[in-house]
KOLDRENPA-141196 format. One line per field, with one value per residue: x negated, y, z negated of N, C-alpha, C in turn. Coordinates in steps of 0.1 Angstrom, whole numbers, plus 5000, padded with zeros to 4 digits. Atoms other than C-alpha are relative to their C-alpha. Example, Ala and Ser with C-alpha at 12.3 -4.5 7.8 and 13.67 -1.06 7.14 Angstrom:
2
n_X <- c(4991  5009) .
n_Y <- c(4988  4989) .
n_Z <- c(5000  5000) .
ca_X <- c(4877  4863) .
ca_Y <- c(4955  4989) .
ca_Z <- c(4922  4929) .
c_X <- c(4991  5008) .
c_Y <- c(5012  5011) .
c_Z <- c(5000  4992) .
***
This chain:
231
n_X <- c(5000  5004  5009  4998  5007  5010  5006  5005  5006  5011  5015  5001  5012  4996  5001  5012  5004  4993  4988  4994  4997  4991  4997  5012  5005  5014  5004  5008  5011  5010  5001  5004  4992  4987  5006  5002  4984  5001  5012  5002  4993  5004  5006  4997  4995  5011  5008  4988  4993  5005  5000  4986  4998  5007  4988  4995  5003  5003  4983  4990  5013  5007  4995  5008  5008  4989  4987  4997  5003  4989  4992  5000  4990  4992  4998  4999  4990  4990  5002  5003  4984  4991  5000  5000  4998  4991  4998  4998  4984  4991  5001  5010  4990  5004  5013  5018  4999  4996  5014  5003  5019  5000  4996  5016  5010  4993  5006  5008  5001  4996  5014  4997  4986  4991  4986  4989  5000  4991  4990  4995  4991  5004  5004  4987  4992  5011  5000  4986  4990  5011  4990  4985  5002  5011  5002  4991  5004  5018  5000  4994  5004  5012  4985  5002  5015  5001  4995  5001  4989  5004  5001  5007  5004  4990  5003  5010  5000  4986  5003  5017  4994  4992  5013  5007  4990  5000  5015  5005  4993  5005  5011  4996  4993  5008  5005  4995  5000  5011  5002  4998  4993  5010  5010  5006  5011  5005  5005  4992  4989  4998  5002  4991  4989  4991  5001  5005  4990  4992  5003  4998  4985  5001  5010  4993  4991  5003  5004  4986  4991  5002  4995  4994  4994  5003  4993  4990  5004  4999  4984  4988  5007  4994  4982  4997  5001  4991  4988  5002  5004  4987  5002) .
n_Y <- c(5013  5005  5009  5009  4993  4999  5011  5000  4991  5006  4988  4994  4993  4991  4987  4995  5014  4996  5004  5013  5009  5013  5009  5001  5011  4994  5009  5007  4998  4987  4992  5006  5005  4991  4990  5010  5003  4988  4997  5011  4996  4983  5005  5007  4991  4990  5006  5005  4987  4994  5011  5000  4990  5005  5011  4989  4996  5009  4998  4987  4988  4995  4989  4994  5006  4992  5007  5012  4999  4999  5010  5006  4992  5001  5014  5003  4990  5004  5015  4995  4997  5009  5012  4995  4994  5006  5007  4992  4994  5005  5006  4991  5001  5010  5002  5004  5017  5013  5003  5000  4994  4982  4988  5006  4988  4991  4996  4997  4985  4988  4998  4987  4989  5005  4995  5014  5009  4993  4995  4981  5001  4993  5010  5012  4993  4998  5013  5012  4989  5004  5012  5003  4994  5001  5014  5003  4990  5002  5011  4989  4989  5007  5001  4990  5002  5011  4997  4988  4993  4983  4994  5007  4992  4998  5016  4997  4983  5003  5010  4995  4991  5008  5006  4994  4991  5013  5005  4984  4999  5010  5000  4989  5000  5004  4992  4991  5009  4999  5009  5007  5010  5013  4995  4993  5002  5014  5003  5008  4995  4985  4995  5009  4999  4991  4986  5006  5011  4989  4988  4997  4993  4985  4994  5007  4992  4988  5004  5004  4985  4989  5002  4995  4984  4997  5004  4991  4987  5002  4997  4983  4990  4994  5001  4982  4992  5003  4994  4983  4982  4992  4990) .
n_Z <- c(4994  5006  4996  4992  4989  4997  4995  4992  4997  4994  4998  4983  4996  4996  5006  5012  5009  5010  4990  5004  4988  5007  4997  4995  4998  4990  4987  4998  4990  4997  4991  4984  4992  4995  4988  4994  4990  4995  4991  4991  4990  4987  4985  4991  4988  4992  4988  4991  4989  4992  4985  4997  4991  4989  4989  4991  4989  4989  4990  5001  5002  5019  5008  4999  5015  5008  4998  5002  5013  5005  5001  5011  5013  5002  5009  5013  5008  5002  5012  5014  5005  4998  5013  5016  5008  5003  5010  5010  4998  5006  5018  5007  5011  5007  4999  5012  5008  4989  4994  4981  4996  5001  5011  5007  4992  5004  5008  5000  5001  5014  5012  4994  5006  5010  4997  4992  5004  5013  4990  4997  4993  4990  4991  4995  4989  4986  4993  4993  4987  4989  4993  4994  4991  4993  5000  4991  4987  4996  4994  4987  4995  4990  4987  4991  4992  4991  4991  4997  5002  4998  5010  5006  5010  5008  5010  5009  5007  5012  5009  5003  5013  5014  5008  5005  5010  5009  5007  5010  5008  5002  5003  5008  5012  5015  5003  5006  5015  5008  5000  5013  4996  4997  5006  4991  4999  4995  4985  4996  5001  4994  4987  4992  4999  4999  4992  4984  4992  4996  4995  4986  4997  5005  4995  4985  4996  4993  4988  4995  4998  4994  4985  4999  4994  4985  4991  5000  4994  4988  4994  4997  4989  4986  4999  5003  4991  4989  5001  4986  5004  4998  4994) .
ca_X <- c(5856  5863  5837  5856  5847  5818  5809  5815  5796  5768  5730  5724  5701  5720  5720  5726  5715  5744  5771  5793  5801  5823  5828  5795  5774  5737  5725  5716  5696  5665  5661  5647  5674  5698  5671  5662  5701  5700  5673  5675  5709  5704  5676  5691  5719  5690  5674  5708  5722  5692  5688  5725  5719  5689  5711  5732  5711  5704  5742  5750  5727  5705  5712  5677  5654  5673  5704  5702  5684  5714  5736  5719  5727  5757  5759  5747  5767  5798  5783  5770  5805  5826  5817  5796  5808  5841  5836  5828  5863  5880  5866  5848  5872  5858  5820  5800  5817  5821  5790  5797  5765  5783  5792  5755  5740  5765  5753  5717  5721  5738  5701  5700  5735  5756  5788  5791  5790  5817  5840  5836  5860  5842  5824  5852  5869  5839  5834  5870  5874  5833  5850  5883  5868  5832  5832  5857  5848  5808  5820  5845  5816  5789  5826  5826  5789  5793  5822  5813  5843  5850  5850  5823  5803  5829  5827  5795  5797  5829  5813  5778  5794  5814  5784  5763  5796  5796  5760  5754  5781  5770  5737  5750  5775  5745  5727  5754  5754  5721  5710  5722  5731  5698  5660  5649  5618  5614  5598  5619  5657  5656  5633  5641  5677  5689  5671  5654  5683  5706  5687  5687  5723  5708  5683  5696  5730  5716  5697  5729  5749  5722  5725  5756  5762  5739  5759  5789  5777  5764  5798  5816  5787  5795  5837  5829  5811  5834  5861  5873  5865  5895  5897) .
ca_Y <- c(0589  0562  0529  0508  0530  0537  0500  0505  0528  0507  0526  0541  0554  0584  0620  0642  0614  0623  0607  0581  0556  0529  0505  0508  0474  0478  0464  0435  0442  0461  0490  0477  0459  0489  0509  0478  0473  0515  0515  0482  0487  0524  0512  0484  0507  0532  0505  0492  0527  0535  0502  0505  0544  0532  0506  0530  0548  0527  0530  0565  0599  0600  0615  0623  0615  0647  0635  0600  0609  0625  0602  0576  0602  0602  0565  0562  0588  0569  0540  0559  0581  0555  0525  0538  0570  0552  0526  0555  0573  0546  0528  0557  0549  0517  0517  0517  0484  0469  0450  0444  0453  0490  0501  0486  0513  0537  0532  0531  0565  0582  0577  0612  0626  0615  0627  0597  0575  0596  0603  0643  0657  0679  0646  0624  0654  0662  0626  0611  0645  0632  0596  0602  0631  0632  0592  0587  0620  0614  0581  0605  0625  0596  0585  0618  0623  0588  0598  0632  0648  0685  0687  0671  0700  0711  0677  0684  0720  0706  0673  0695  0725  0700  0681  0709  0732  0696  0693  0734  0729  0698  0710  0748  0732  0712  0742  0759  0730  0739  0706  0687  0655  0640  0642  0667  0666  0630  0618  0591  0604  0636  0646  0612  0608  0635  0665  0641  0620  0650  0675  0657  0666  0704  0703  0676  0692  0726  0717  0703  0733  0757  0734  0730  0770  0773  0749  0769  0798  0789  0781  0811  0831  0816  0810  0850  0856  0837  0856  0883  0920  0941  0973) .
ca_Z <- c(6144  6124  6120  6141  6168  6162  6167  6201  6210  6231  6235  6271  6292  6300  6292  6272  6248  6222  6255  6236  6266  6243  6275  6289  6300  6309  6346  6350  6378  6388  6400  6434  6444  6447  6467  6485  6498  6503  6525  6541  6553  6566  6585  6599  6613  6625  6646  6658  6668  6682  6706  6710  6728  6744  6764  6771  6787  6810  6825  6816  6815  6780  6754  6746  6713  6691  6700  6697  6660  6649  6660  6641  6610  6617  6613  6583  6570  6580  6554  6526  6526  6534  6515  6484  6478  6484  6458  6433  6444  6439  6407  6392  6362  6356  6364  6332  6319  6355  6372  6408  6426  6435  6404  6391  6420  6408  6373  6379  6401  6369  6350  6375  6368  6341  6358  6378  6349  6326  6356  6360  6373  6399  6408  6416  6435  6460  6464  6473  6498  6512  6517  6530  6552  6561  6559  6591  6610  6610  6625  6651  6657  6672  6696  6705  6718  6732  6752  6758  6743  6747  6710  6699  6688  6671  6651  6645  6631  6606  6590  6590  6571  6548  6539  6530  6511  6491  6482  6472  6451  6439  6431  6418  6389  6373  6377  6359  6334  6324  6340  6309  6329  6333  6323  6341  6354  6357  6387  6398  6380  6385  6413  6434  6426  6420  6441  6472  6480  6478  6493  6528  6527  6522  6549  6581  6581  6584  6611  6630  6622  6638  6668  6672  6670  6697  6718  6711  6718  6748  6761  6749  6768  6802  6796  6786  6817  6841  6829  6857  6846  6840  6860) .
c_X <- c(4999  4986  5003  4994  4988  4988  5003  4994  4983  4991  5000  4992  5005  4998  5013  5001  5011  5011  5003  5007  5003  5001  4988  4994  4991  5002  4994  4992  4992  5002  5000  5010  5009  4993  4994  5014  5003  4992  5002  5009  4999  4989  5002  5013  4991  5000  5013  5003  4992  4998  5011  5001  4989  5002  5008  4997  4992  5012  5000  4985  4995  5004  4988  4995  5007  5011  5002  4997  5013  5011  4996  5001  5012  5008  5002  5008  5014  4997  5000  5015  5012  5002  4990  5000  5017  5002  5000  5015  5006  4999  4989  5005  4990  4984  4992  5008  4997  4982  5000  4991  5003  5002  4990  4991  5004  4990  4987  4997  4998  4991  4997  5009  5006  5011  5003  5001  5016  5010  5002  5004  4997  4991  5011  5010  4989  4999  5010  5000  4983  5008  5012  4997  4988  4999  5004  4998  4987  5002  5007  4985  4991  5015  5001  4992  4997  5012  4999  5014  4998  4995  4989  4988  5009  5004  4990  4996  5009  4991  4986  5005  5006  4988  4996  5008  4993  4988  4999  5010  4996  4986  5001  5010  4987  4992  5007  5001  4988  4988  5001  5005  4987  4989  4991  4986  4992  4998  5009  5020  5002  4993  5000  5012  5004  4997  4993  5011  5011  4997  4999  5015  5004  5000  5004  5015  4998  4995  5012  5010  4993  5003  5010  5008  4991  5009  5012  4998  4997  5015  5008  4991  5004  5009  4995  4995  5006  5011  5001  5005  5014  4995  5009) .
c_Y <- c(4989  4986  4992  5005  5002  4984  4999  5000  4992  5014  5001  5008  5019  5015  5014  4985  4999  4992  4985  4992  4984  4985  4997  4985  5001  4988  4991  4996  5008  5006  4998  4994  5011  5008  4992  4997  5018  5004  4994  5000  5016  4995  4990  5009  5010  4996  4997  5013  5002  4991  5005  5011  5000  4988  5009  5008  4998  4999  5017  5010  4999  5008  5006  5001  5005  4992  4984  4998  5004  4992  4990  5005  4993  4985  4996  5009  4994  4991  5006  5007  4990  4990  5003  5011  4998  4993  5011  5008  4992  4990  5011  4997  4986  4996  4999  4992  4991  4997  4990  5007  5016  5005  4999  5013  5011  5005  5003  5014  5007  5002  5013  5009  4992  5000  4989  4989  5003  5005  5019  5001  5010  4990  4990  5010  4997  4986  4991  5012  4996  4988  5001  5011  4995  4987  4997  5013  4998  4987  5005  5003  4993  4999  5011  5007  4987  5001  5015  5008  5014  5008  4993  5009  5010  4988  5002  5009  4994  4993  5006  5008  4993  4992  5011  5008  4989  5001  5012  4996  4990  5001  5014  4996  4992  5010  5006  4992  5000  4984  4991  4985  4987  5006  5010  5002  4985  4993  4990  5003  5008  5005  4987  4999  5014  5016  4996  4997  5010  5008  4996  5002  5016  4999  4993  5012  5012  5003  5000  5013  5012  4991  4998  5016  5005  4996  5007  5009  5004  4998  5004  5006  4991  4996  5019  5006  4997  5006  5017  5009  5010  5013  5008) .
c_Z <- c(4990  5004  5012  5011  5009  5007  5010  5009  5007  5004  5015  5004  5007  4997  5004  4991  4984  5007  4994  5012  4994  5015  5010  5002  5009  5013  4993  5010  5002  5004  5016  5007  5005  5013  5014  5012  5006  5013  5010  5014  5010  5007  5007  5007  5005  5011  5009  5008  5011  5018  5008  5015  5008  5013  5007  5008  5014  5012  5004  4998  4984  4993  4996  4985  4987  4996  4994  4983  4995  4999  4990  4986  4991  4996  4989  4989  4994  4989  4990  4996  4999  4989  4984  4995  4998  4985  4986  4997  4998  4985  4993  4983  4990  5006  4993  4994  5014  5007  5009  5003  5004  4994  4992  5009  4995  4983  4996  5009  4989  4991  5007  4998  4999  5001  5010  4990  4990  5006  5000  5012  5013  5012  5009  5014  5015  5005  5008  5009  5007  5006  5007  5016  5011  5006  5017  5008  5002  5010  5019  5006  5010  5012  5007  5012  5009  5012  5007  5000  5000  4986  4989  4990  4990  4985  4993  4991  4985  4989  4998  4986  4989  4991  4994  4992  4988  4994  4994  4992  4989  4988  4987  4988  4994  5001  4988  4985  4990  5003  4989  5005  5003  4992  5012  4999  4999  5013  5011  5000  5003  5016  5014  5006  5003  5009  5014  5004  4996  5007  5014  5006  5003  5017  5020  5001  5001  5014  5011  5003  5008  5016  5003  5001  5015  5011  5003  5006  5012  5007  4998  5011  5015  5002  4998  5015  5016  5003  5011  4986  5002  5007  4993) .
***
């Protein structure tokens, strides 16, 4: 590499600590603000869903505390996939020079993993197929429960199982990486970012998925036992 180069090679909080990042440009914002707009908005869709299916049931039969919890999930699902793992899918390219406030959350995540700041290419896949998928079916899946569609657990089984393929995978290549993408063992990057706020993608969609197979199940068992008996 010659000098020119090397000059411009800007310092970074990233890891491994050897990661030349030439168009890089630190935040200039705190931390707080990103977890501040993360939080704020998911709980303001929470409270809204929740009023929302508490009105409703005031017309129509309840859906009943579980239920209405998931739903609001799935809400926030549609947001988080939609619009910021969107923005990463579509400017993942240009995120460590750029500092619009999503690609500033983007790059203060990646002080957790490094692969959203450097565009890997195992990140950019899983995340443009969360956005284009999960993003717009999680949003299907409350429509479906609100209209009581026939396939609605079947919605829920799909965008469950897809979340959770996504995250084991997710979690199993920086395992495989030797975790070399962050500091591991840091309270905030690592066990915050990168293994809290992933892992409710482990532990909610499991949940979901065992209920939804019950539901199923239940209605193979009595389509199975309606069925006349051959002689």
């Amino acid at each position: 590499m010659g000098p020119e180069a090397k000059l411009q090679v800007v310092p970074h909080p990233y890891w491994p600590r050897d990661l030349e990042l030439q168009h890089y440009v630190p935040n200039d914002r705190p931390m707080w603000q990103f977890l501040a707009f993360l939080f704020s908005v998911s709980g303001v869709l929470l409270i809204f869903t929740w009023m929302a299916l508490r009105w409703r049931s005031q017309k129509e039969a309840p859906l009943g505390t579980w239920r209405s919890l998931a739903l609001c999930w799935f809400i926030i699902c549609g947001f988080i996939h939609g619009v910021i793992e969107g923005w990463f899918s579509l400017y993942h390219r240009e995120i460590a020079g750029d500092q619009s406030f999503l690609s500033q959350l983007w790059k203060e995540y990646a002080k957790g993993d490094s692969r959203y700041i450097i565009s890997d290419n195992f990140t950019v896949c899983v995340e443009t197929l969360t956005a284009c998928l999960w993003g717009p079916l999680s949003l299907w899946t409350v429509l479906a429960f609100l209209w009581r569609q026939p396939h609605r657990y079947l919605l829920q089984l799909t965008v469950s199982l897809g979340q959770l393929y996504g995250d084991i995978l997710y979690f199993y290549t920086e395992y495989r990486d030797g975790f070399s993408h962050g500091e591991m063992g840091h309270p905030i990057y690592f066990w915050f970012y990168f293994v809290f706020m992933n892992a409710l993608w482990v532990v909610i969609p499991s949940l979901l998925i065992i209920d939804a197979w019950k539901h199923l199940s239940t209605s193979q068992r009595v389509m199975d036992a309606n069925k006349p008996k051959r002689h």
